[in-house]
N, C-alpha and C positions, 0 to 999 in steps of 0.2 A: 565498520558497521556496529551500532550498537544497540543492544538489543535487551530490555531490559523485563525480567522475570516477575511474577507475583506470585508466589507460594500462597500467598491468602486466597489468591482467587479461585472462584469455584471452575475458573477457565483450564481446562489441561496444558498442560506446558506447554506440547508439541504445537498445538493450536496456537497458542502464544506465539511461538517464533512462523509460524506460518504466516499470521496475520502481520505482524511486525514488518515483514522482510517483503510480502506480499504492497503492503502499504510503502514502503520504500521502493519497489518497482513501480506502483502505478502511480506514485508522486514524482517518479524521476529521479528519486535520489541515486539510486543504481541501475544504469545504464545498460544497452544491451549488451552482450560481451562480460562483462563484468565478474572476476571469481567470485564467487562467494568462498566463504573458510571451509574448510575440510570440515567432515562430518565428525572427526577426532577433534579437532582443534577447535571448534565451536562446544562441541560437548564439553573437552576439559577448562575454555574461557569460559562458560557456564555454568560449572560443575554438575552436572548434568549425565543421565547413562547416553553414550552412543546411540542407542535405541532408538531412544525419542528425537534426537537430532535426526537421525536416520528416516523417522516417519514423518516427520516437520518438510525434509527435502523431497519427501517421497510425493506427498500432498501438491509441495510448489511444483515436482514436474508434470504429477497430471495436470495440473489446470494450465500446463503451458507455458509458466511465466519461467519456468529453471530448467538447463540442457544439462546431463549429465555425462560427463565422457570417461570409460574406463581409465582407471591411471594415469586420468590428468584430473580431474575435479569439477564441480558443478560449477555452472555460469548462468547469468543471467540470460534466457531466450532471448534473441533476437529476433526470431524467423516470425513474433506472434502482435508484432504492431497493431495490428487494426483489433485483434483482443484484447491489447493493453488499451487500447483507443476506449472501447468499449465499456470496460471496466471506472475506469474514469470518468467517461460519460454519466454511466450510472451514479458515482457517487456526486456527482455533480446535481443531478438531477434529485438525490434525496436531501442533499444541501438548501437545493432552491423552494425543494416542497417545506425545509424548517423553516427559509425565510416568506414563504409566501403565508406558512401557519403566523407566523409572528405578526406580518403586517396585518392580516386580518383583526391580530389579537389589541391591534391599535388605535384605531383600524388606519391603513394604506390605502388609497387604490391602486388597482395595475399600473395608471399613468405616473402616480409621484414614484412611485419603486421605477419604473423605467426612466422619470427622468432623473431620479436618484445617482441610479446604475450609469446614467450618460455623464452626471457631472463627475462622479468619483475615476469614468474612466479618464477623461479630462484631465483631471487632478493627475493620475497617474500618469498621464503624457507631457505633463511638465516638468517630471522631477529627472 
């Protein structure tokens, strides 16, 4: 997992690695099941206090997406499929509303973007 910090930004760290890691669950990159690194070992790959690693995991388990088990280590949730479904949807959905700003800004209609979308899927079923 790699996970890559901004000291300039006005973003908190911990938030940093939440959204990072969160963004790698609902992309698929990590799976369910999955360890993630101990909350030591991410801090010191980091250089970073425990702490904030600490409230980063704390964050990913409210919302579901990270199982924590005493003295074995945090993991990727499983049990929360149709959430991670959902979540993706969403961002899916505010992808569509940039492209649906853009065509406008072109202007597109709904039918060249749809039959866009049919030949590009095309495209992809040939390679």
């Amino acid at each position: 997992m790699n996970i890559i910090l901004s000291h300039s930004s006005g973003e908190p760290i911990y938030l940093q690695i939440v959204q990072q890691i969160r963004g790698a669950i609902l992309q698929g990159e990590l799976s369910p099941g999955m360890p993630l690194p101990s909350i030591r070992q991410l801090a010191k790959d980091l250089q970073i206090s425990v702490i904030t690693t600490k409230r980063a995991y704390n964050e990913l388990e409210q919302a579901g997406l990270v199982d924590s088990v005493v003295g074995k280590g945090s993991f990727v949730s499983g049990g929360n499929k149709e959430f991670i479904r959902e979540q993706r949807m969403r961002m899916l959905e505010d992808k569509l509303r940039e492209v649906l700003e853009e065509c406008r800004s072109i202007p597109i209609s709904s039918d060249e973007l749809v039959d866009w979308i049919k030949l590009l899927e095309k495209e992809g079923d040939s390679k």
